[in-house]
C-alpha positions, -999 to +999 in steps of 0.1 A: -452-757+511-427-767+484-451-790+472-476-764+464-451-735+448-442-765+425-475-775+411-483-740+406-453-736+387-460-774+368-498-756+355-483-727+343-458-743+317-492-760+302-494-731+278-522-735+254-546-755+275-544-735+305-551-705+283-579-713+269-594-734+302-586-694+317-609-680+296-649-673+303-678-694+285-685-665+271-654-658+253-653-695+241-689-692+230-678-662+206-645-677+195-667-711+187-693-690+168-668-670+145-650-705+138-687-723+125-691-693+106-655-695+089-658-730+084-696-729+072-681-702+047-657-724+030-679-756+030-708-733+014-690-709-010-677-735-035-717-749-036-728-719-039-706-709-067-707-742-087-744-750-077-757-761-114-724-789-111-741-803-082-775-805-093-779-812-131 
């Protein structure tokens, strides 16, 4: 029984990674989708605004 209370207690000082195994796909799946947008935003926004460097 000892055993047991101690790897409960060994999972919860993982922090981070037990957080975010704890949440549902579907919260990952939005936190993923506002991430590709943020990163998609500063990939494209400096192409977009220097577009005739890139191409001439």
């Amino acid at each position: 029984m000892v055993e047991k209370n101690e790897k409960r207690e060994g999972r919860k000082k993982k922090g981070k990674l037990t957080f975010i195994s704890n949440l549902s796909f579907r919260t990952k799946f939005i936190i993923e989708v506002i991430l590709m947008i943020v990163v998609g935003f500063l990939v494209l926004y400096p192409l977009i605004l220097y577009w005739r460097f890139f191409f001439i």
